[in-house]
mmJSON file of the N, C-alpha and C atoms, coordinates in Angstrom:
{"data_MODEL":{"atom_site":{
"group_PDB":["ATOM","ATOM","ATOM","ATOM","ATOM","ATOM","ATOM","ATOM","ATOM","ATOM","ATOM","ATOM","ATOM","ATOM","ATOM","ATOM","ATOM","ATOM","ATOM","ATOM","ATOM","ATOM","ATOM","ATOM","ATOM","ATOM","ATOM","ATOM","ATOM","ATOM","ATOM","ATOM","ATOM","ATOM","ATOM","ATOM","ATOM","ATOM","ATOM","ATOM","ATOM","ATOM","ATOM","ATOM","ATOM","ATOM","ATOM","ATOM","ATOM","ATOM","ATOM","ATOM","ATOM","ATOM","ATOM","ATOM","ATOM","ATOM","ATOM","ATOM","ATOM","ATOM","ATOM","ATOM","ATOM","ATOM","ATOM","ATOM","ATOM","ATOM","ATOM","ATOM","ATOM","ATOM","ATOM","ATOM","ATOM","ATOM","ATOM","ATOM","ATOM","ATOM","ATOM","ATOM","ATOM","ATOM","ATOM","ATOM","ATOM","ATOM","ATOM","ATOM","ATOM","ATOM","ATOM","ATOM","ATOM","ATOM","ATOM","ATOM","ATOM","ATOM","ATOM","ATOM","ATOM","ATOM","ATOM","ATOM","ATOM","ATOM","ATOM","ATOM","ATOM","ATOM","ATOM","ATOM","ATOM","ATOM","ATOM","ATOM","ATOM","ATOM","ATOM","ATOM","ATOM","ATOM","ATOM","ATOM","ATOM","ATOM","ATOM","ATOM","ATOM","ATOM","ATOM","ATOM","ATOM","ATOM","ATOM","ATOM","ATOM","ATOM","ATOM","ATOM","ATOM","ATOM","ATOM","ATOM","ATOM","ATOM","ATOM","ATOM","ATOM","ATOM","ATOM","ATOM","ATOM","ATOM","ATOM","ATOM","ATOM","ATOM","ATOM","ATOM","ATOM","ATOM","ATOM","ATOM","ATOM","ATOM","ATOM","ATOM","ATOM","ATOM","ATOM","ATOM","ATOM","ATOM","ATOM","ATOM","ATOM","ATOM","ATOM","ATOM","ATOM","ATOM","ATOM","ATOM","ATOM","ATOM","ATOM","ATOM","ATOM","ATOM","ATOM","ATOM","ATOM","ATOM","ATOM","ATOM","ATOM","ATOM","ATOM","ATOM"],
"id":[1,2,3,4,5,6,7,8,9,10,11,12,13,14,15,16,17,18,19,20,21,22,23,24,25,26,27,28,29,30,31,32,33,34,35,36,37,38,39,40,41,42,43,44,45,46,47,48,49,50,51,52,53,54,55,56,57,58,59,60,61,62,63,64,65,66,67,68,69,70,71,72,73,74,75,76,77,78,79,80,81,82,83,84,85,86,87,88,89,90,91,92,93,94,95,96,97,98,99,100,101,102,103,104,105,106,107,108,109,110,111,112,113,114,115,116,117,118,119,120,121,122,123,124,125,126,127,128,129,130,131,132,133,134,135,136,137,138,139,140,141,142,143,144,145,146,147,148,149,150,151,152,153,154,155,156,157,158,159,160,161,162,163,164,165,166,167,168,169,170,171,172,173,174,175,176,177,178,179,180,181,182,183,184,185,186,187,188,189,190,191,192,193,194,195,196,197,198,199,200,201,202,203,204],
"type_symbol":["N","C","C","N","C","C","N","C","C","N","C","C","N","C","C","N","C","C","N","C","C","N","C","C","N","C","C","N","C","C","N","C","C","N","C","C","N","C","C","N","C","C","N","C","C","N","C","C","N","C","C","N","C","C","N","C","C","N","C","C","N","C","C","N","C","C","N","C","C","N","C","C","N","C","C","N","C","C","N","C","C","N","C","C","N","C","C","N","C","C","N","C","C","N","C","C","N","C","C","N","C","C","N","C","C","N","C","C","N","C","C","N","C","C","N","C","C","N","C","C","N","C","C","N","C","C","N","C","C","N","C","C","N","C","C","N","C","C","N","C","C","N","C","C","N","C","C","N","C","C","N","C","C","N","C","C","N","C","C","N","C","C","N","C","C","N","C","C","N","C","C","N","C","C","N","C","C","N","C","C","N","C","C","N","C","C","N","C","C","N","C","C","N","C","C","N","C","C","N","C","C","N","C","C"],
"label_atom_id":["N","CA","C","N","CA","C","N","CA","C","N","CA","C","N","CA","C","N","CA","C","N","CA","C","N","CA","C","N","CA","C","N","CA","C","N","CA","C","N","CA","C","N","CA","C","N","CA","C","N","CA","C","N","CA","C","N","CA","C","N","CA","C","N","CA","C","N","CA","C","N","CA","C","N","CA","C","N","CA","C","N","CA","C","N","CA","C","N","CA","C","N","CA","C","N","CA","C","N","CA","C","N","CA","C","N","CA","C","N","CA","C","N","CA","C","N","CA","C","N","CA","C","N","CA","C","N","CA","C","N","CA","C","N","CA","C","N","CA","C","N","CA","C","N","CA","C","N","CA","C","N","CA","C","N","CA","C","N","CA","C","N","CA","C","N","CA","C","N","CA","C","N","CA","C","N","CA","C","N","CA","C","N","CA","C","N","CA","C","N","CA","C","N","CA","C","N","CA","C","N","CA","C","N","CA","C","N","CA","C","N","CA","C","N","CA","C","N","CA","C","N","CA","C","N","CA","C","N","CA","C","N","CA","C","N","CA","C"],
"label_alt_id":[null,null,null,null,null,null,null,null,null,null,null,null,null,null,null,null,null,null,null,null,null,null,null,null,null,null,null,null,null,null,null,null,null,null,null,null,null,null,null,null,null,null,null,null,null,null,null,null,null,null,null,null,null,null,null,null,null,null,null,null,null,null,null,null,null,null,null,null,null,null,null,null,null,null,null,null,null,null,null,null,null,null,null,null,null,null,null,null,null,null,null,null,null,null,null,null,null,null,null,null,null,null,null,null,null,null,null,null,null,null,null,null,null,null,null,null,null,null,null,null,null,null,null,null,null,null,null,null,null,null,null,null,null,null,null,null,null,null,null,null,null,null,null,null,null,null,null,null,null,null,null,null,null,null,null,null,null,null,null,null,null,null,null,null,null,null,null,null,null,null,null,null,null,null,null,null,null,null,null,null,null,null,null,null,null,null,null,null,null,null,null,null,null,null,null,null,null,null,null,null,null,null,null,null],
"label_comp_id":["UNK","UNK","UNK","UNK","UNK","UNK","UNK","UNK","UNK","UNK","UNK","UNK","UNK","UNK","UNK","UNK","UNK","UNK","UNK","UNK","UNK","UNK","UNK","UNK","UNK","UNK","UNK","UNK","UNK","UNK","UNK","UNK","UNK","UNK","UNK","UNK","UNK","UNK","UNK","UNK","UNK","UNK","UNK","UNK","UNK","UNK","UNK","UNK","UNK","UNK","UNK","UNK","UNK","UNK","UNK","UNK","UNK","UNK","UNK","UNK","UNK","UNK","UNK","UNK","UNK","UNK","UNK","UNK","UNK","UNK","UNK","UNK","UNK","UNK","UNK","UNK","UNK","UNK","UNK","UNK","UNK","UNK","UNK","UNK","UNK","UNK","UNK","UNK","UNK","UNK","UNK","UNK","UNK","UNK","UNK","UNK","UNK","UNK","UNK","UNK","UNK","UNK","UNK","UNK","UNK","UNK","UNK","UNK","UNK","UNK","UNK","UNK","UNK","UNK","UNK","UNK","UNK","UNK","UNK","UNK","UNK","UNK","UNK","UNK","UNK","UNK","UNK","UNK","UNK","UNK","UNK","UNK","UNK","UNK","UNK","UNK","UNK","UNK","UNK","UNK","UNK","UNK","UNK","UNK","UNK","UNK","UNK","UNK","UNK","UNK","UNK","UNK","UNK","UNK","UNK","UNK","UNK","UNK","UNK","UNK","UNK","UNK","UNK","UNK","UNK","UNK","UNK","UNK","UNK","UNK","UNK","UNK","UNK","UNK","UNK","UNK","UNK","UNK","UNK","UNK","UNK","UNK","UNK","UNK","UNK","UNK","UNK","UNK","UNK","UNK","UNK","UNK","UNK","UNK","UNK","UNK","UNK","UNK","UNK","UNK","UNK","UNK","UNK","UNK"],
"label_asym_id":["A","A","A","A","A","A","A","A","A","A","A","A","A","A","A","A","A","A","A","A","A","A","A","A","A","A","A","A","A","A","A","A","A","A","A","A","A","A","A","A","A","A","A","A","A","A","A","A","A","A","A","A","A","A","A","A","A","A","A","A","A","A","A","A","A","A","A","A","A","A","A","A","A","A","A","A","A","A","A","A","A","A","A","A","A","A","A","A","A","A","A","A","A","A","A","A","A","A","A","A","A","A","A","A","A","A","A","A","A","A","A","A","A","A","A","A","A","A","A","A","A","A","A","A","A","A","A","A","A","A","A","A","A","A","A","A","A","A","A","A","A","A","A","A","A","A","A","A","A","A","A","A","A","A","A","A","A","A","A","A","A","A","A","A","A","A","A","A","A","A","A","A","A","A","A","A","A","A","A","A","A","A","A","A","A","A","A","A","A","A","A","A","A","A","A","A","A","A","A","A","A","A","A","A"],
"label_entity_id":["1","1","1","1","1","1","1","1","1","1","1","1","1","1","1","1","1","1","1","1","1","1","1","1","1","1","1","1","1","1","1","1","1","1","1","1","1","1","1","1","1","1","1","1","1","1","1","1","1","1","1","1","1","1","1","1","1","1","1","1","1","1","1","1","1","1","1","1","1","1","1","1","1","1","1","1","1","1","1","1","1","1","1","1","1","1","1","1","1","1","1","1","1","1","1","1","1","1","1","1","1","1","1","1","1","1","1","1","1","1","1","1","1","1","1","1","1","1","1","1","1","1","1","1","1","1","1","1","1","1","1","1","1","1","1","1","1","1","1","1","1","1","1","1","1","1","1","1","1","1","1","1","1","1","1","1","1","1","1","1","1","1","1","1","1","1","1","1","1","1","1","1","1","1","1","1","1","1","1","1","1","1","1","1","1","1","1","1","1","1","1","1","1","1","1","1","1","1","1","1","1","1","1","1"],
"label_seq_id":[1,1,1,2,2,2,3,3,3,4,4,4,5,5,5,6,6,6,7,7,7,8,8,8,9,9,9,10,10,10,11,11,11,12,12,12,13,13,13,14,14,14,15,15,15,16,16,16,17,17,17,18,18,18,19,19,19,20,20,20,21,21,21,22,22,22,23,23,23,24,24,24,25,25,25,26,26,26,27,27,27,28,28,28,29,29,29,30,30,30,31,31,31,32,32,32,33,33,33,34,34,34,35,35,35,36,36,36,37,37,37,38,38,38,39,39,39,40,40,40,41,41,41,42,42,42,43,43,43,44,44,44,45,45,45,46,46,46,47,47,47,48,48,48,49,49,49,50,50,50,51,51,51,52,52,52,53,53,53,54,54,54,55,55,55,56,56,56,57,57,57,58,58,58,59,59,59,60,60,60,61,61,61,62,62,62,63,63,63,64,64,64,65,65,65,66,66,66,67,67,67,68,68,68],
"pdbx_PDB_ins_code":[null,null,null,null,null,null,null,null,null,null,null,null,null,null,null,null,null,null,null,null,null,null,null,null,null,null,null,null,null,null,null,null,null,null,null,null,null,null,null,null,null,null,null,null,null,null,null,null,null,null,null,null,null,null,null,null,null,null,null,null,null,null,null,null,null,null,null,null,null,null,null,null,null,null,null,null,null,null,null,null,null,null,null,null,null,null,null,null,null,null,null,null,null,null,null,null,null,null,null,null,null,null,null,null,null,null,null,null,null,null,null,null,null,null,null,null,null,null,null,null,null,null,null,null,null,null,null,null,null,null,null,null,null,null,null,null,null,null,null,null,null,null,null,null,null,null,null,null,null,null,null,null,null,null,null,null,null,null,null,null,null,null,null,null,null,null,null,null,null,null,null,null,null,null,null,null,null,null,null,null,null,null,null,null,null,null,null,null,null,null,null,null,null,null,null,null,null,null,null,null,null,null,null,null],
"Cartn_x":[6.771,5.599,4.409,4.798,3.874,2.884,1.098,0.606,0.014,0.588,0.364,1.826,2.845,3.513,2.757,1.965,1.76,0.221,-0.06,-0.9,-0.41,0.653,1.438,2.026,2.172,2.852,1.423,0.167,-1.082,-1.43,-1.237,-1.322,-0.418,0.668,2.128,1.931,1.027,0.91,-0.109,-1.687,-2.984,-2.452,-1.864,-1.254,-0.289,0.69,1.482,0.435,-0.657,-1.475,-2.166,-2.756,-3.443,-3.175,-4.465,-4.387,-3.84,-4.352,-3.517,-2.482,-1.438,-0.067,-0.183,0.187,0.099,1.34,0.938,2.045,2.877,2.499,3.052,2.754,2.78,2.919,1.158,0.817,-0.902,-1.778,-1.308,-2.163,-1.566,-0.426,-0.199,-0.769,-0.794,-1.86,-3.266,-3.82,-4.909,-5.118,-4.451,-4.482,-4.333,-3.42,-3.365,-4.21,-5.045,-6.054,-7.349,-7.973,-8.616,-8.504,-7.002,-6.644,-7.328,-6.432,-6.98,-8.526,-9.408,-10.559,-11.185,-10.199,-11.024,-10.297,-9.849,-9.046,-10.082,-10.683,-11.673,-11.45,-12.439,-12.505,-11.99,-12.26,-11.445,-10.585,-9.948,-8.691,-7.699,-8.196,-7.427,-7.408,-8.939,-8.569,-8.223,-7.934,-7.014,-5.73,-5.17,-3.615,-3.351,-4.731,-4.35,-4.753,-5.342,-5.431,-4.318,-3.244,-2.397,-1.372,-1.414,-0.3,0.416,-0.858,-0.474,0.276,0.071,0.809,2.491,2.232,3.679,4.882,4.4,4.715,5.434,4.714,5.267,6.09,5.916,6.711,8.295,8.484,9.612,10.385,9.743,9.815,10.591,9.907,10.462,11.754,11.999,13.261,14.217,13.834,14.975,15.082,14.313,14.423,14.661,15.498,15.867,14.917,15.033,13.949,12.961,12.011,10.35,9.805,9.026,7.943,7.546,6.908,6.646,7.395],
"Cartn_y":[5.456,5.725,6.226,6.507,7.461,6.448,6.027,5.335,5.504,6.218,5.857,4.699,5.161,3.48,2.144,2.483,0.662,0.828,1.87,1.766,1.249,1.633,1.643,-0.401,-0.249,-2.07,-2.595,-2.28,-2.841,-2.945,-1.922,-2.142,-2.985,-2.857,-3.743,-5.304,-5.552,-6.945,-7.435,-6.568,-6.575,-6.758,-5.953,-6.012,-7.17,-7.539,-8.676,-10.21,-10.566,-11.517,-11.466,-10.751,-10.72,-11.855,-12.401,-13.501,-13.645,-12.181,-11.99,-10.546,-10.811,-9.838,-8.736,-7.102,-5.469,-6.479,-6.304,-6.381,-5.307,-3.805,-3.006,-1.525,-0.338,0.762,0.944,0.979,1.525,0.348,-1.03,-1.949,-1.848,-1.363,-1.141,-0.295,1.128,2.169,1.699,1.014,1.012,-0.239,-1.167,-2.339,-1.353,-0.22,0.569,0.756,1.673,2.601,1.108,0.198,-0.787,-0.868,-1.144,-1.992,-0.752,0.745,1.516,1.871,1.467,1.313,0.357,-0.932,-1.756,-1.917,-0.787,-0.508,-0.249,-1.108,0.143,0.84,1.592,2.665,2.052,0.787,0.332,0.188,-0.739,-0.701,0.605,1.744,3.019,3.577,3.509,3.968,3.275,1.893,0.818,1.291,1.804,2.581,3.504,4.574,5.729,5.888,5.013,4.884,3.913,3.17,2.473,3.751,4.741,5.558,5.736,5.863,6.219,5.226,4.068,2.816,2.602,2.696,3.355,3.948,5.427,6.117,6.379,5.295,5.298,3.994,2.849,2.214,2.463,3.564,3.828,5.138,5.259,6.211,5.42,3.986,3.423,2.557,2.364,1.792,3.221,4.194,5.51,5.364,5.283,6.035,4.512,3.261,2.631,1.501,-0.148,-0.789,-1.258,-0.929,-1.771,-2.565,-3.596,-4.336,-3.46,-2.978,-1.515,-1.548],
"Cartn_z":[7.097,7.912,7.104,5.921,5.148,4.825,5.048,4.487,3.272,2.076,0.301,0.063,1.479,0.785,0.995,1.699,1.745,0.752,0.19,-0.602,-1.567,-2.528,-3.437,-3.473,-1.978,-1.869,-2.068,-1.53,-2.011,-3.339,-4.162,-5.722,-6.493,-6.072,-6.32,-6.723,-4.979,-5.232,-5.626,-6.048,-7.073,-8.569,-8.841,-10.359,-10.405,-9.659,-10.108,-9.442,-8.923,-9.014,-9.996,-11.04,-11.616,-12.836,-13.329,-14.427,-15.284,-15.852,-16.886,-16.59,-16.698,-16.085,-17.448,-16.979,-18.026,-19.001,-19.697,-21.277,-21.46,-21.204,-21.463,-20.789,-21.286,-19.813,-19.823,-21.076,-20.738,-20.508,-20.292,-19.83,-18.466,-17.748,-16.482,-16.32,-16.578,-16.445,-15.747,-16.973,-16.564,-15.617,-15.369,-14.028,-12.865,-12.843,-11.28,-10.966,-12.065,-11.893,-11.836,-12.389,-11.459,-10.514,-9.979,-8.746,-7.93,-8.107,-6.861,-6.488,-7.711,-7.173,-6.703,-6.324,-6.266,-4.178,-3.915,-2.456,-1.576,-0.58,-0.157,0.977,1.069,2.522,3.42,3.966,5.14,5.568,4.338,3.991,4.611,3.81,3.585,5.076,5.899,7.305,8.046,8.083,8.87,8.408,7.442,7.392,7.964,7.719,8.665,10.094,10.602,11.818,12.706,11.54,12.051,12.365,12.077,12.648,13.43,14.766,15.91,16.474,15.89,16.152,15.355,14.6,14.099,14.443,14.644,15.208,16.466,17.472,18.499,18.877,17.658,17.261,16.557,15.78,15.713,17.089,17.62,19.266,19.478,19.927,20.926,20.562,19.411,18.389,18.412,19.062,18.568,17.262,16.138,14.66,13.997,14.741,14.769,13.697,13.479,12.572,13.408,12.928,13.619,11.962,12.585,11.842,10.963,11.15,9.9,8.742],
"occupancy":[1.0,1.0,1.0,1.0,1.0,1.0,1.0,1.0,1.0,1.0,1.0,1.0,1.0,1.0,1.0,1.0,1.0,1.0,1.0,1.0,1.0,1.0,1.0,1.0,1.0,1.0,1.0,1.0,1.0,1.0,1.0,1.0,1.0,1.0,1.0,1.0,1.0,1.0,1.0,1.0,1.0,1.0,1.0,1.0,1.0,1.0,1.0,1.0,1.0,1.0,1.0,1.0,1.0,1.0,1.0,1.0,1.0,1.0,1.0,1.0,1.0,1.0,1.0,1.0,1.0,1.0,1.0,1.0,1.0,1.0,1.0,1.0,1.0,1.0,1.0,1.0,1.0,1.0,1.0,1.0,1.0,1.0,1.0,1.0,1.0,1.0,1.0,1.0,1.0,1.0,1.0,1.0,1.0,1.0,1.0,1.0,1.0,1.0,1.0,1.0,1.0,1.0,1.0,1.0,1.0,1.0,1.0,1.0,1.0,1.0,1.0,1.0,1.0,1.0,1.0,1.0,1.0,1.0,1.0,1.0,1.0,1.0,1.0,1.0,1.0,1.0,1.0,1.0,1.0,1.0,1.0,1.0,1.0,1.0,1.0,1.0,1.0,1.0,1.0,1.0,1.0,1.0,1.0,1.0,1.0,1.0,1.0,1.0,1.0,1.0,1.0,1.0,1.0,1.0,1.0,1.0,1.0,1.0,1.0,1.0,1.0,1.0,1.0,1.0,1.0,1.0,1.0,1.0,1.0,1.0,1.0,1.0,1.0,1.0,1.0,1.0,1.0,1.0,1.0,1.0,1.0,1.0,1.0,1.0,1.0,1.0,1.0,1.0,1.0,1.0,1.0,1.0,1.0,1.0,1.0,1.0,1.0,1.0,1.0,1.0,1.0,1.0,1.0,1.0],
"B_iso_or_equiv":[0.0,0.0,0.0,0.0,0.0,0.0,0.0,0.0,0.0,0.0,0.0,0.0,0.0,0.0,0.0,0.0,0.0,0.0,0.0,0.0,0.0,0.0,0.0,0.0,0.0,0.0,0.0,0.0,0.0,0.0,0.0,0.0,0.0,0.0,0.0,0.0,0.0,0.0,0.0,0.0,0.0,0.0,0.0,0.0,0.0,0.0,0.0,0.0,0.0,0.0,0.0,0.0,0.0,0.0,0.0,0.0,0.0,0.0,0.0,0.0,0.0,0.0,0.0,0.0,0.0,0.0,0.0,0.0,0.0,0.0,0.0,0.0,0.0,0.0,0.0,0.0,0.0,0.0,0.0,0.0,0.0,0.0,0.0,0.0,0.0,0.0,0.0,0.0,0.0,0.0,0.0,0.0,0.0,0.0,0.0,0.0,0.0,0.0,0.0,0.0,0.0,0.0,0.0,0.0,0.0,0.0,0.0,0.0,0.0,0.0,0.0,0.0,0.0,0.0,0.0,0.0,0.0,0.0,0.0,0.0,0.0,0.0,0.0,0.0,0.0,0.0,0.0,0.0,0.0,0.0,0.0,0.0,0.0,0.0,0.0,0.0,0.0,0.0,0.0,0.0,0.0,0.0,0.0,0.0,0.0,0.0,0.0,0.0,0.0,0.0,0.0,0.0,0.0,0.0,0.0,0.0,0.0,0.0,0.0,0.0,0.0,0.0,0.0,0.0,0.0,0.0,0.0,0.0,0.0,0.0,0.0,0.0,0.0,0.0,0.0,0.0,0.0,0.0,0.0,0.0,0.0,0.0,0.0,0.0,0.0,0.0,0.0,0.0,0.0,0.0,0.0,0.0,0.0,0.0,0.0,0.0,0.0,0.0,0.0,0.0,0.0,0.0,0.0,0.0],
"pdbx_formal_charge":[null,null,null,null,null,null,null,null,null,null,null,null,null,null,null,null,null,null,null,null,null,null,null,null,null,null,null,null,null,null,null,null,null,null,null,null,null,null,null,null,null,null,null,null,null,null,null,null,null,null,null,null,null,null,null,null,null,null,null,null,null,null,null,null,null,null,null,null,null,null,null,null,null,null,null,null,null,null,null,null,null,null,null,null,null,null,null,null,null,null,null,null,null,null,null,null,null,null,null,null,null,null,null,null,null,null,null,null,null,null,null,null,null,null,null,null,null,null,null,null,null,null,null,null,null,null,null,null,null,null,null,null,null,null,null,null,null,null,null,null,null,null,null,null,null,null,null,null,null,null,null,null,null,null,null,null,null,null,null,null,null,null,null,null,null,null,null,null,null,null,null,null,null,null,null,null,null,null,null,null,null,null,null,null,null,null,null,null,null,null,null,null,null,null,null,null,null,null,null,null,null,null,null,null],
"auth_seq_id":[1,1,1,2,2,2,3,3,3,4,4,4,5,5,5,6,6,6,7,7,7,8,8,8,9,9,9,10,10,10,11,11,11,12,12,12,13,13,13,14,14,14,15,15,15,16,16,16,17,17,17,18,18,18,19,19,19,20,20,20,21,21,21,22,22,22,23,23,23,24,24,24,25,25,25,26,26,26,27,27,27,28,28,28,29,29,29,30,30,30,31,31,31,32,32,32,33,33,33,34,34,34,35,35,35,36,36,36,37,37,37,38,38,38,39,39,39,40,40,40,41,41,41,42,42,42,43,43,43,44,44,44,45,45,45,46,46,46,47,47,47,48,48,48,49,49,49,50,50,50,51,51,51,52,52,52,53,53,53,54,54,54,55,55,55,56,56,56,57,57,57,58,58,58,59,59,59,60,60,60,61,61,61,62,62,62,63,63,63,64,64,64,65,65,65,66,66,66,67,67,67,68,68,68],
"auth_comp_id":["UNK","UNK","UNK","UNK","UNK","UNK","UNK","UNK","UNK","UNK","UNK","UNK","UNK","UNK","UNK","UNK","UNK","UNK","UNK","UNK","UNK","UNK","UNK","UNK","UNK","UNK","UNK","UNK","UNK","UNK","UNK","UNK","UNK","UNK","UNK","UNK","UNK","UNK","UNK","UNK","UNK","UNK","UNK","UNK","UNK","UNK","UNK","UNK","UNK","UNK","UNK","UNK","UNK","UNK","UNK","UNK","UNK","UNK","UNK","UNK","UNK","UNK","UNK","UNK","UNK","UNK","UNK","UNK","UNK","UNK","UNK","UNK","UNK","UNK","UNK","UNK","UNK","UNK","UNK","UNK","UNK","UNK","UNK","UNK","UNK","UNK","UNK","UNK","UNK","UNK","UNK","UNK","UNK","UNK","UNK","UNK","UNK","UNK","UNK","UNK","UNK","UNK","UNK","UNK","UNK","UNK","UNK","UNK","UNK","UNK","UNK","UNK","UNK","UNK","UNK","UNK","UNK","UNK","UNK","UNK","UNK","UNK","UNK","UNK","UNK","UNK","UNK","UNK","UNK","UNK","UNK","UNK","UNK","UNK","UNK","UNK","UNK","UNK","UNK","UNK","UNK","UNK","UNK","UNK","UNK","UNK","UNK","UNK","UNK","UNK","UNK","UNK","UNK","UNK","UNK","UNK","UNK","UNK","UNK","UNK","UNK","UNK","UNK","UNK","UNK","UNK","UNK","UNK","UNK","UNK","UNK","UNK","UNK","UNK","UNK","UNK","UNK","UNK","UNK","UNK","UNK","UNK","UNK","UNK","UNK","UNK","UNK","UNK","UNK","UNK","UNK","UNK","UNK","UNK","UNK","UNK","UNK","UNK","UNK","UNK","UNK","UNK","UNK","UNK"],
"auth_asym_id":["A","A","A","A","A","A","A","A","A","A","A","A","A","A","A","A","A","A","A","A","A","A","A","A","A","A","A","A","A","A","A","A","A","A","A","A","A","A","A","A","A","A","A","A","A","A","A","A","A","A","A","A","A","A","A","A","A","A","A","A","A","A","A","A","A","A","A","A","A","A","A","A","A","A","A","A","A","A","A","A","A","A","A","A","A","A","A","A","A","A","A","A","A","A","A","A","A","A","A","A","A","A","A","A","A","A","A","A","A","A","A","A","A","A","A","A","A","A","A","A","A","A","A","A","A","A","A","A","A","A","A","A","A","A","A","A","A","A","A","A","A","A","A","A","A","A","A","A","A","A","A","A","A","A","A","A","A","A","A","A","A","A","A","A","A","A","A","A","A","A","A","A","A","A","A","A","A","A","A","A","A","A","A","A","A","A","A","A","A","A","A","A","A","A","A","A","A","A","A","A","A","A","A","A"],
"auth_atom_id":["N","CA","C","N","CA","C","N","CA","C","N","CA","C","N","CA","C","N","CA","C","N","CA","C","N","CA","C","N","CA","C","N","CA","C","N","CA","C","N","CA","C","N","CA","C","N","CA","C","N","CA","C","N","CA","C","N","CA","C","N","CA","C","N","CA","C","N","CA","C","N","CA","C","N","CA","C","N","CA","C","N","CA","C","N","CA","C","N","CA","C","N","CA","C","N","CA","C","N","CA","C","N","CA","C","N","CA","C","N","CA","C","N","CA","C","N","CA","C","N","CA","C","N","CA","C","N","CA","C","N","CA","C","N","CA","C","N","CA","C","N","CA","C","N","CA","C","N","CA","C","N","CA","C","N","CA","C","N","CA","C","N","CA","C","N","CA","C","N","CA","C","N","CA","C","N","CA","C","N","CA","C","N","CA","C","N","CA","C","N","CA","C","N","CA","C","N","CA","C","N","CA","C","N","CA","C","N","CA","C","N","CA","C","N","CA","C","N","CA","C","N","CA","C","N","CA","C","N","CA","C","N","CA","C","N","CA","C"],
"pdbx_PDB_model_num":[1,1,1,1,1,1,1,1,1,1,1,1,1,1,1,1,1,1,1,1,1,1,1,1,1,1,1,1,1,1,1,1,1,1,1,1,1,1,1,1,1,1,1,1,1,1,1,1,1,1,1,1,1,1,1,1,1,1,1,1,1,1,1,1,1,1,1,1,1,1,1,1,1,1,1,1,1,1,1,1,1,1,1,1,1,1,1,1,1,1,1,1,1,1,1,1,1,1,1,1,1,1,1,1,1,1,1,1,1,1,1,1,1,1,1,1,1,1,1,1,1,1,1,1,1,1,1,1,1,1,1,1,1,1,1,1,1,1,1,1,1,1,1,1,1,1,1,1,1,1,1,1,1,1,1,1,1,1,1,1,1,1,1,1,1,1,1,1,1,1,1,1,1,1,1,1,1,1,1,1,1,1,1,1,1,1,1,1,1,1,1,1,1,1,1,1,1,1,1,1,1,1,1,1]
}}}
């Protein structure tokens, strides 16, 4: 439910499209740190405003699996 995971799945799949793929840990380093600026505001409050939706998506599953 936490939305820095689907931040995290957002960077995930920025860095593995990219042209040219990190070679190694500080060309991954620095592809994150692009990618997360290149996230914007909207983005970030369309996650946290998906909450409430969430939320009452796993309610209604009893804890159970939702789309989410």
């Amino acid at each position: 439910l936490n939305p820095i995971e689907h931040v995290c799945d957002l960077l995930d799949q920025r860095v593995r499209v990219r042209d040219i793929p990190p070679r190694n840990v500080r060309e991954l380093a620095g592809a994150l740190v692009e990618e997360w600026g290149n996230i914007s505001q909207d983005e970030l409050a369309n996650l946290v405003q998906s909450m409430k939706r969430r939320c009452t998506a796993v309610l209604n599953a009893a804890g159970g699996h939702t789309r989410y």
